[in-house]
mmCIF file of the N, C-alpha and C atoms, coordinates in Angstrom:
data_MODEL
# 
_entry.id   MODEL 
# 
loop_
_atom_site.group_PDB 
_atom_site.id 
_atom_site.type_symbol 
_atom_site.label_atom_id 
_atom_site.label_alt_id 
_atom_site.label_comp_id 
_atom_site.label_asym_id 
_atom_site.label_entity_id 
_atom_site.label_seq_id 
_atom_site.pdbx_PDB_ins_code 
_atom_site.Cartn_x 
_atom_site.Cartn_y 
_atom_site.Cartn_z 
_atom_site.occupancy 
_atom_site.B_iso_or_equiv 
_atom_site.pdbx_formal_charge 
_atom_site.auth_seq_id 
_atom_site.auth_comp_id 
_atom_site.auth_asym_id 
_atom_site.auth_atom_id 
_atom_site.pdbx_PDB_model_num 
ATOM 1   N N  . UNK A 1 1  ? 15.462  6.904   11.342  1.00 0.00 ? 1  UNK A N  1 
ATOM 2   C CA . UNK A 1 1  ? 15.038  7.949   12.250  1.00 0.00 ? 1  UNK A CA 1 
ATOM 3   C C  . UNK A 1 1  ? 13.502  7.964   12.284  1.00 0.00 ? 1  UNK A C  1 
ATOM 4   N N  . UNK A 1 2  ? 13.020  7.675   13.570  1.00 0.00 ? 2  UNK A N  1 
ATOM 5   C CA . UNK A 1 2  ? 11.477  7.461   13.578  1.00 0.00 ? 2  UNK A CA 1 
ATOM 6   C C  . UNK A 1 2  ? 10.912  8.964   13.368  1.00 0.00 ? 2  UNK A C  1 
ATOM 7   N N  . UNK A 1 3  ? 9.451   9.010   12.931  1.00 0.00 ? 3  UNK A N  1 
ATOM 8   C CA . UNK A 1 3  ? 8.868   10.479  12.623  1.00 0.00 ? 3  UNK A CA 1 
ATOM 9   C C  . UNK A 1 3  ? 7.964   10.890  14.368  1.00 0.00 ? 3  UNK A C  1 
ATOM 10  N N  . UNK A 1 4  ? 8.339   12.160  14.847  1.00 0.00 ? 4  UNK A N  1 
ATOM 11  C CA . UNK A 1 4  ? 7.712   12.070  15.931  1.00 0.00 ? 4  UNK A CA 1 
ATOM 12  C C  . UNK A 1 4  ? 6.379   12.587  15.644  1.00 0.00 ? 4  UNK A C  1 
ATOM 13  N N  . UNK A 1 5  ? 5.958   13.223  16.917  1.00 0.00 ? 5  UNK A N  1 
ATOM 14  C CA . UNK A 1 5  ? 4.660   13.262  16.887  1.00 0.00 ? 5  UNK A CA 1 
ATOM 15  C C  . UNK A 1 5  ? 4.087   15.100  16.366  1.00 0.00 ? 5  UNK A C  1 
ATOM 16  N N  . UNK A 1 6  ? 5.605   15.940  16.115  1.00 0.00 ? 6  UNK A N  1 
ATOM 17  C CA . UNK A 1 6  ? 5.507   17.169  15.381  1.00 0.00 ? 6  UNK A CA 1 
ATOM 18  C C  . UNK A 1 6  ? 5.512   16.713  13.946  1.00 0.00 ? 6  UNK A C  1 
ATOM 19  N N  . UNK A 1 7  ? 6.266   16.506  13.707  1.00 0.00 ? 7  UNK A N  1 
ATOM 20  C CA . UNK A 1 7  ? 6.577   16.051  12.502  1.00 0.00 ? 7  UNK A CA 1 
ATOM 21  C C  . UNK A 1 7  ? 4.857   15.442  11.932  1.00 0.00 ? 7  UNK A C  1 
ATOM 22  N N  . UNK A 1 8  ? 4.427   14.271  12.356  1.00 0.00 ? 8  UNK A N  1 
ATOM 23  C CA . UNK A 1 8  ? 2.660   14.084  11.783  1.00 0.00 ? 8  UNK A CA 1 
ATOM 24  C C  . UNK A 1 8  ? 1.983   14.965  11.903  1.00 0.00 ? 8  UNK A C  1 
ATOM 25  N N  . UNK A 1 9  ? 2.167   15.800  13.288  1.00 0.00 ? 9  UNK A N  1 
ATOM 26  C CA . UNK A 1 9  ? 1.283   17.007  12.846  1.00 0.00 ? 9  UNK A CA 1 
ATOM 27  C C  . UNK A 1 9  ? 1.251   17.623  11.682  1.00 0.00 ? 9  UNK A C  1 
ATOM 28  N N  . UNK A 1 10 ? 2.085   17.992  11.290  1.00 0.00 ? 10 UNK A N  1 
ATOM 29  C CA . UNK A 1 10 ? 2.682   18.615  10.345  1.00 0.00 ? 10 UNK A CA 1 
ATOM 30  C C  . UNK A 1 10 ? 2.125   18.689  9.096   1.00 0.00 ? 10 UNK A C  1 
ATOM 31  N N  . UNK A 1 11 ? 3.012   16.927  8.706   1.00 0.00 ? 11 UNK A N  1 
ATOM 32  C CA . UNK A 1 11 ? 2.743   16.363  7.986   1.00 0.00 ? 11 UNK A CA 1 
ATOM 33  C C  . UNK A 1 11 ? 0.521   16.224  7.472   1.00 0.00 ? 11 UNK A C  1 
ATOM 34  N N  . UNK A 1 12 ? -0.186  16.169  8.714   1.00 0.00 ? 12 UNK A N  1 
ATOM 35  C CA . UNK A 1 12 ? -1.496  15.993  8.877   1.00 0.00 ? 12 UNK A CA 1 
ATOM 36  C C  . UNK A 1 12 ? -2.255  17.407  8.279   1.00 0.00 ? 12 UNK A C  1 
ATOM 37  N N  . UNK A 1 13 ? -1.455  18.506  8.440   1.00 0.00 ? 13 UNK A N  1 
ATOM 38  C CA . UNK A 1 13 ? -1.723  20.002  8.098   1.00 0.00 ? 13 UNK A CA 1 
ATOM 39  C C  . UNK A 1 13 ? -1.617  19.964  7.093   1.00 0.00 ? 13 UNK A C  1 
ATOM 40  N N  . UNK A 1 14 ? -0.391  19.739  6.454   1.00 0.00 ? 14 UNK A N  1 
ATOM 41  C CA . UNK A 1 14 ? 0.098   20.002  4.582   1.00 0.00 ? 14 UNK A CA 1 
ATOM 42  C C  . UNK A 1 14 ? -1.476  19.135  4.147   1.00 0.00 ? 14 UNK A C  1 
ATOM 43  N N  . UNK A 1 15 ? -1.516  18.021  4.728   1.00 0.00 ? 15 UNK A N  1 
ATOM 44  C CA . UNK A 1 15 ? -2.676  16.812  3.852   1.00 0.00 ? 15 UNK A CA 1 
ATOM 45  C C  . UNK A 1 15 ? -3.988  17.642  3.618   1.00 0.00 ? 15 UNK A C  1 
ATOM 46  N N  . UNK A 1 16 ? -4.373  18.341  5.012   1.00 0.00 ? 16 UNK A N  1 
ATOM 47  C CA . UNK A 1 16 ? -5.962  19.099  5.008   1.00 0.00 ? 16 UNK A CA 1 
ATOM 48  C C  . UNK A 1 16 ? -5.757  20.155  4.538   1.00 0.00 ? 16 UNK A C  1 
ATOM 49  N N  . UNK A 1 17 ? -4.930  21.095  3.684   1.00 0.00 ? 17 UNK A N  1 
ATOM 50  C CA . UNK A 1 17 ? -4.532  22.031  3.599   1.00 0.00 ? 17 UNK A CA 1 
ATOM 51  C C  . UNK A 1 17 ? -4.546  21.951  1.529   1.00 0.00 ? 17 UNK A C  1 
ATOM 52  N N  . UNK A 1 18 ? -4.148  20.607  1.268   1.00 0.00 ? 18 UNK A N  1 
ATOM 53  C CA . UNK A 1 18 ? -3.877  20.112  0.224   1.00 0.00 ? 18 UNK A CA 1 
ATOM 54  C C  . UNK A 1 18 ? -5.089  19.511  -0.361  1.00 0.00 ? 18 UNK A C  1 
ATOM 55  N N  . UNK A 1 19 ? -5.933  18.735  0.159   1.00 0.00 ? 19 UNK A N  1 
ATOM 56  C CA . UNK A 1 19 ? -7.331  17.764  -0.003  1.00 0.00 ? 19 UNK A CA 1 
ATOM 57  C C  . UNK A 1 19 ? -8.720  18.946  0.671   1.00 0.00 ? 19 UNK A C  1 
ATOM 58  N N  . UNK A 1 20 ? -8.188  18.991  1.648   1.00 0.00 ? 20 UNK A N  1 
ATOM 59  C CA . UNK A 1 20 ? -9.394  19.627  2.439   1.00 0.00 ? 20 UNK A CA 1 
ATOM 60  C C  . UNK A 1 20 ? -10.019 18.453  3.146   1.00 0.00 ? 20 UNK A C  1 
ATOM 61  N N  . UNK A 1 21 ? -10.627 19.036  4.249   1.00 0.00 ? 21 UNK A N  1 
ATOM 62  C CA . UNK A 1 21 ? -10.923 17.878  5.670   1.00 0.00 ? 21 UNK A CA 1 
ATOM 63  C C  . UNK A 1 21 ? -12.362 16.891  4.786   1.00 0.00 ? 21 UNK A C  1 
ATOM 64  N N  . UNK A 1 22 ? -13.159 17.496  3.572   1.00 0.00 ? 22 UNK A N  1 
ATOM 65  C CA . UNK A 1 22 ? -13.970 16.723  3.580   1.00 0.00 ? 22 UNK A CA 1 
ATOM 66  C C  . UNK A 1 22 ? -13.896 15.590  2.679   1.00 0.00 ? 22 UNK A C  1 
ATOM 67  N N  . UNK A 1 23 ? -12.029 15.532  2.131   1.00 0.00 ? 23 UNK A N  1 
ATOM 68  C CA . UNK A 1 23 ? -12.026 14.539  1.425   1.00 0.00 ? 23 UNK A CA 1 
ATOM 69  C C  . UNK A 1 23 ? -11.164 13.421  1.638   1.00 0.00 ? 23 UNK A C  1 
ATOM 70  N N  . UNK A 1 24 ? -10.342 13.750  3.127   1.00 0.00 ? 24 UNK A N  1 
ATOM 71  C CA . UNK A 1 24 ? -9.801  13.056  3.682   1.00 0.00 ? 24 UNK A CA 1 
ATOM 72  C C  . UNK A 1 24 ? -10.713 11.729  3.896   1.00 0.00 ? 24 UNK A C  1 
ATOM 73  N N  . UNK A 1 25 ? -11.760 11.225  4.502   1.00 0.00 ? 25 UNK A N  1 
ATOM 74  C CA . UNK A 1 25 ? -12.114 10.475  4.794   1.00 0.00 ? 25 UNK A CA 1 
ATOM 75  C C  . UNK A 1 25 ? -12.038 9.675   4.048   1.00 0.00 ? 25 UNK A C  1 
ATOM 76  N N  . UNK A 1 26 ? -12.604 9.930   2.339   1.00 0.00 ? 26 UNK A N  1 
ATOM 77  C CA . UNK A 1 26 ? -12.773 9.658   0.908   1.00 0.00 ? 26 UNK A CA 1 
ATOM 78  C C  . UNK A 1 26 ? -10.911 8.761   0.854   1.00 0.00 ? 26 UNK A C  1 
ATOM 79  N N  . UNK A 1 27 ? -9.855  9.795   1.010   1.00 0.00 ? 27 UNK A N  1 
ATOM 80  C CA . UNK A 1 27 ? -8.798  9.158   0.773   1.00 0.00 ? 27 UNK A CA 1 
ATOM 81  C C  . UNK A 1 27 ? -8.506  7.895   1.626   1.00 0.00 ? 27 UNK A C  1 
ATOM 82  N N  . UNK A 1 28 ? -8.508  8.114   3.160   1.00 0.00 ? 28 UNK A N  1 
ATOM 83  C CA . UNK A 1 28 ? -8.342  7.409   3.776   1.00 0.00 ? 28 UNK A CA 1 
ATOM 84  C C  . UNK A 1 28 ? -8.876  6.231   3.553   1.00 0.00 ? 28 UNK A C  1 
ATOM 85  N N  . UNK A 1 29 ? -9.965  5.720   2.820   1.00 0.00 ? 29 UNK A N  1 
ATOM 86  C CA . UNK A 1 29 ? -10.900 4.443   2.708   1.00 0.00 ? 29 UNK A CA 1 
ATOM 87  C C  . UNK A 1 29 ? -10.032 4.126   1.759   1.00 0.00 ? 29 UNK A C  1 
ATOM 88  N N  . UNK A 1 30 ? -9.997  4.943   0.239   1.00 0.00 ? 30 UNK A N  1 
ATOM 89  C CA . UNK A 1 30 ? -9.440  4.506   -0.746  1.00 0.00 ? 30 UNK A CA 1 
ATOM 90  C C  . UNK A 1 30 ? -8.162  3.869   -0.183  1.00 0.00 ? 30 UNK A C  1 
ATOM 91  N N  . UNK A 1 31 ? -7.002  4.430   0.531   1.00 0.00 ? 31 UNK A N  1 
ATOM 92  C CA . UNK A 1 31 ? -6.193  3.755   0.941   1.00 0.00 ? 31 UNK A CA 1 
ATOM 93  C C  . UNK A 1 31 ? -5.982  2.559   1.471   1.00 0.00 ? 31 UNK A C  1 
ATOM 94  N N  . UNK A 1 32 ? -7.502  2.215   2.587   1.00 0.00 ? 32 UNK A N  1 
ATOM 95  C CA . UNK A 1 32 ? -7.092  1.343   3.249   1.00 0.00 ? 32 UNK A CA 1 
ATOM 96  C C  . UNK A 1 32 ? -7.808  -0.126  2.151   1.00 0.00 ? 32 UNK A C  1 
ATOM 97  N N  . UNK A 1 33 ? -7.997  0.431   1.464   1.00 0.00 ? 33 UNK A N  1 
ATOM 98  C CA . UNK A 1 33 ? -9.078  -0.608  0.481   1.00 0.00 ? 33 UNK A CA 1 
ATOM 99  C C  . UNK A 1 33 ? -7.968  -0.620  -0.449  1.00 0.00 ? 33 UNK A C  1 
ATOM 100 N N  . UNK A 1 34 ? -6.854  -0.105  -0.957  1.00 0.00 ? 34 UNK A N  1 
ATOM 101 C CA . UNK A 1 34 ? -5.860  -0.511  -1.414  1.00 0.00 ? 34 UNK A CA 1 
ATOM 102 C C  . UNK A 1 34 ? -4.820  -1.087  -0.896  1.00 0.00 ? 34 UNK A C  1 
ATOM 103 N N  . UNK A 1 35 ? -4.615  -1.588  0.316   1.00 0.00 ? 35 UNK A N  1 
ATOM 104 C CA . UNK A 1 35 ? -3.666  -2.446  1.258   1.00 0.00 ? 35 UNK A CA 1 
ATOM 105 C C  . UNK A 1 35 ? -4.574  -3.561  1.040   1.00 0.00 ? 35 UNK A C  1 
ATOM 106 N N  . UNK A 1 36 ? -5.809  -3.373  1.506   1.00 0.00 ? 36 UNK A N  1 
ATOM 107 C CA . UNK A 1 36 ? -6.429  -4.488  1.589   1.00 0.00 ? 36 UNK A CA 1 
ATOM 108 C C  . UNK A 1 36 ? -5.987  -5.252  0.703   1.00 0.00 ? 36 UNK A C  1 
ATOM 109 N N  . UNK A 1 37 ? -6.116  -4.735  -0.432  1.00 0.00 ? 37 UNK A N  1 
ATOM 110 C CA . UNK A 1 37 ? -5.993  -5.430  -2.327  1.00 0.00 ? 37 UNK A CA 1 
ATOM 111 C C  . UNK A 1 37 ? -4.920  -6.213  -2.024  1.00 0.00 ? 37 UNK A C  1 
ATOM 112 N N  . UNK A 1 38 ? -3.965  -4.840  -1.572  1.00 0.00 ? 38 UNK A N  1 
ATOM 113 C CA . UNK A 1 38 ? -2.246  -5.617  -1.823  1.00 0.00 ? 38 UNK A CA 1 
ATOM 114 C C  . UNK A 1 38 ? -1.995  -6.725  -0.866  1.00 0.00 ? 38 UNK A C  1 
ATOM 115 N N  . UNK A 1 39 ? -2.534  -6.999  0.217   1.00 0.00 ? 39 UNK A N  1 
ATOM 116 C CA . UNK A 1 39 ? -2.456  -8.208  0.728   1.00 0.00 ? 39 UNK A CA 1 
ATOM 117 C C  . UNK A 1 39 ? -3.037  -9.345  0.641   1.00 0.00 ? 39 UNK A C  1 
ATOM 118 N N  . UNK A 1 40 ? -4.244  -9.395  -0.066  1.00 0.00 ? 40 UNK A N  1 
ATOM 119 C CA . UNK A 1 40 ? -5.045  -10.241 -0.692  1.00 0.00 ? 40 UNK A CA 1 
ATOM 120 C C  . UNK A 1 40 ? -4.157  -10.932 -1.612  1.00 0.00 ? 40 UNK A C  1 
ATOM 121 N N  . UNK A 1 41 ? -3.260  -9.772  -2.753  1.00 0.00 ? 41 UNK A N  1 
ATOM 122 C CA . UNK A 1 41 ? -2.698  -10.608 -3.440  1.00 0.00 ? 41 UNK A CA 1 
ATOM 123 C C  . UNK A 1 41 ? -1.598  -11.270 -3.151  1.00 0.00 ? 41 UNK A C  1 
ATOM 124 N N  . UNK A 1 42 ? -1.061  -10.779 -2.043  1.00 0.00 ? 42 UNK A N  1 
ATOM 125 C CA . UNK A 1 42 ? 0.307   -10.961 -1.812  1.00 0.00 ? 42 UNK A CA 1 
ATOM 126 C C  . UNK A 1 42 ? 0.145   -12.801 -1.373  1.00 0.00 ? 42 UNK A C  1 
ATOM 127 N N  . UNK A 1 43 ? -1.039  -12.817 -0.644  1.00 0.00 ? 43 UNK A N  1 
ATOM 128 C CA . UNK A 1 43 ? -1.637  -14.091 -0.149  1.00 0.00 ? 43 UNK A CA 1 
ATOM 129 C C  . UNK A 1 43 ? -1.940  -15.177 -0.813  1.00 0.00 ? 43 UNK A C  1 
ATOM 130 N N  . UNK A 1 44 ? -2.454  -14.357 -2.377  1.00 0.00 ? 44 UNK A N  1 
ATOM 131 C CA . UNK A 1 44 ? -2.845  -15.433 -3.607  1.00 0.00 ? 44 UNK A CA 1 
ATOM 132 C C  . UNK A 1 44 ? -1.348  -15.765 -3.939  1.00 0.00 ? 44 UNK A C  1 
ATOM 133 N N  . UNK A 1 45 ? -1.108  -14.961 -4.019  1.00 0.00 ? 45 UNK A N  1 
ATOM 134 C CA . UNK A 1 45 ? 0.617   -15.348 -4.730  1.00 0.00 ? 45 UNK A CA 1 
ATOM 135 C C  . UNK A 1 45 ? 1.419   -16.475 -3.459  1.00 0.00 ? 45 UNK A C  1 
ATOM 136 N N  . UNK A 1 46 ? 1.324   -16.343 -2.464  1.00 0.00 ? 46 UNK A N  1 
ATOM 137 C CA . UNK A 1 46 ? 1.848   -17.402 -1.742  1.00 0.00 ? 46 UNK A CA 1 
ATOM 138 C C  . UNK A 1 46 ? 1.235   -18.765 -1.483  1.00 0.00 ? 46 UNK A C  1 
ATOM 139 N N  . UNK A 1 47 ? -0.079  -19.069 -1.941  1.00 0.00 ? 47 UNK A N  1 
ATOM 140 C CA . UNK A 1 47 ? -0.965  -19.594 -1.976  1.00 0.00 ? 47 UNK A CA 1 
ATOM 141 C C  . UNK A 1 47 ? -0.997  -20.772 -3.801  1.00 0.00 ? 47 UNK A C  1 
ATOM 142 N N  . UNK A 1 48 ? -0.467  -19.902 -4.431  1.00 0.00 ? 48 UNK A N  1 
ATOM 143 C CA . UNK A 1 48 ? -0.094  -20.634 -5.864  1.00 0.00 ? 48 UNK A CA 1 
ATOM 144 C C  . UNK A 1 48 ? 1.116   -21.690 -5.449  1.00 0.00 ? 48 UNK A C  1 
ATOM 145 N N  . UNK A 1 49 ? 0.505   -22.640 -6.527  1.00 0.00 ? 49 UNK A N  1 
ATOM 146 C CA . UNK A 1 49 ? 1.885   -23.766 -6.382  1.00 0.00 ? 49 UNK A CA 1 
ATOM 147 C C  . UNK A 1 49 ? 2.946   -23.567 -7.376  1.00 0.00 ? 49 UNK A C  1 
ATOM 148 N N  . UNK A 1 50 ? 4.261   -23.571 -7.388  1.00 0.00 ? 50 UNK A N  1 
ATOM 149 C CA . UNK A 1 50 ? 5.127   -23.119 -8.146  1.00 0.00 ? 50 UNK A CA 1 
ATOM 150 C C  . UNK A 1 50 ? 4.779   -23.921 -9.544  1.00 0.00 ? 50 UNK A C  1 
ATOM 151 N N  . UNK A 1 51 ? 4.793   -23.272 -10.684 1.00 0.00 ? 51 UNK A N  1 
ATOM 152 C CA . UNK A 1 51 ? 4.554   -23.344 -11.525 1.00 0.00 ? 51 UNK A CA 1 
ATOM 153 C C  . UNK A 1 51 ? 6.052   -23.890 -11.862 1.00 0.00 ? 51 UNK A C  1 
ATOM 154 N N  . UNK A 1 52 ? 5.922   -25.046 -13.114 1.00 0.00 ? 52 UNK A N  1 
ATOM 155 C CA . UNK A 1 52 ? 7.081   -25.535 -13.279 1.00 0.00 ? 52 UNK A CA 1 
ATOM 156 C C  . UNK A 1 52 ? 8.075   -24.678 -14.550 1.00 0.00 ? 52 UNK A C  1 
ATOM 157 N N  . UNK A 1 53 ? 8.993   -24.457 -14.074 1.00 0.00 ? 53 UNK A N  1 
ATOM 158 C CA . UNK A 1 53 ? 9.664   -23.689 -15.183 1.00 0.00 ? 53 UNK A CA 1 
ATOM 159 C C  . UNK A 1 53 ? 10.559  -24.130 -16.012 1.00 0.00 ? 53 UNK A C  1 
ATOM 160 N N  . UNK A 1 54 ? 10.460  -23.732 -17.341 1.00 0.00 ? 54 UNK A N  1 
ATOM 161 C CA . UNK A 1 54 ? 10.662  -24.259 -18.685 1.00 0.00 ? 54 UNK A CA 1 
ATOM 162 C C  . UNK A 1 54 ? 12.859  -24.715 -18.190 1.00 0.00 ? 54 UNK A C  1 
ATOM 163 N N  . UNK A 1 55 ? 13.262  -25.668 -18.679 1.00 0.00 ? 55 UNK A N  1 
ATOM 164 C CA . UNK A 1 55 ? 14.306  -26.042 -18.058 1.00 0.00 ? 55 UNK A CA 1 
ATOM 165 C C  . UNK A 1 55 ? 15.064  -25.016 -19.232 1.00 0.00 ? 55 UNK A C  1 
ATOM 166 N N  . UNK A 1 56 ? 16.352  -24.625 -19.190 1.00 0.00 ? 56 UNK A N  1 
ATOM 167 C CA . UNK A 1 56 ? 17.608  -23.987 -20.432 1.00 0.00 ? 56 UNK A CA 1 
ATOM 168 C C  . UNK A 1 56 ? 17.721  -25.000 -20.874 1.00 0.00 ? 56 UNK A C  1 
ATOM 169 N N  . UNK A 1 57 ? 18.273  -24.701 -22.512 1.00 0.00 ? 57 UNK A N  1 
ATOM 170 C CA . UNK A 1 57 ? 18.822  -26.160 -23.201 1.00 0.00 ? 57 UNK A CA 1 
ATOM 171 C C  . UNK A 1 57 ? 20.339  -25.414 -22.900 1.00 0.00 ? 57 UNK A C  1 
ATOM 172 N N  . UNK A 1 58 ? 20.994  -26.552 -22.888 1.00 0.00 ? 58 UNK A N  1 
ATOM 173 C CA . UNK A 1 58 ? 22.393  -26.752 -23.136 1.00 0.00 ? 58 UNK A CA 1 
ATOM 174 C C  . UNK A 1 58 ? 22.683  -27.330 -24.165 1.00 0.00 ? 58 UNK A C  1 
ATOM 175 N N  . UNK A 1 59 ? 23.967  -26.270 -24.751 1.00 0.00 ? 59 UNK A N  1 
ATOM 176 C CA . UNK A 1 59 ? 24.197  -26.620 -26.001 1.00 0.00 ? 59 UNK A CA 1 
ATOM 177 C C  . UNK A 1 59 ? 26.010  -27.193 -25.897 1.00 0.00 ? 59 UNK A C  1 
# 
């Protein structure tokens, strides 16, 4: 069920209501500078060559 456009309002009120408008900005960076991260790594990690893994012994 998609969120409409009451619902973010909403949702946008509880946030400034909770932080206050002058620290939103503050969050918002932090956030987007934490995606950033997570796709950076997600990139290194696809970017590694499979490391060879130790075989089971059979007994």
């Amino acid at each position: 069920m998609p969120i409409g456009p009451t619902e973010l309002i909403i949702i946008l009120l509880i946030v400034v209501l909770l932080f206050g408008a002058r620290k939103l900005p503050e969050l918002a960076r932090g956030l987007g500078q934490s995606a950033k991260e997570f796709r950076k790594g997600l990139s290194e990690e696809e970017k590694k060559p499979e490391e060879s893994k130790p075989e089971q012994k059979q007994s």
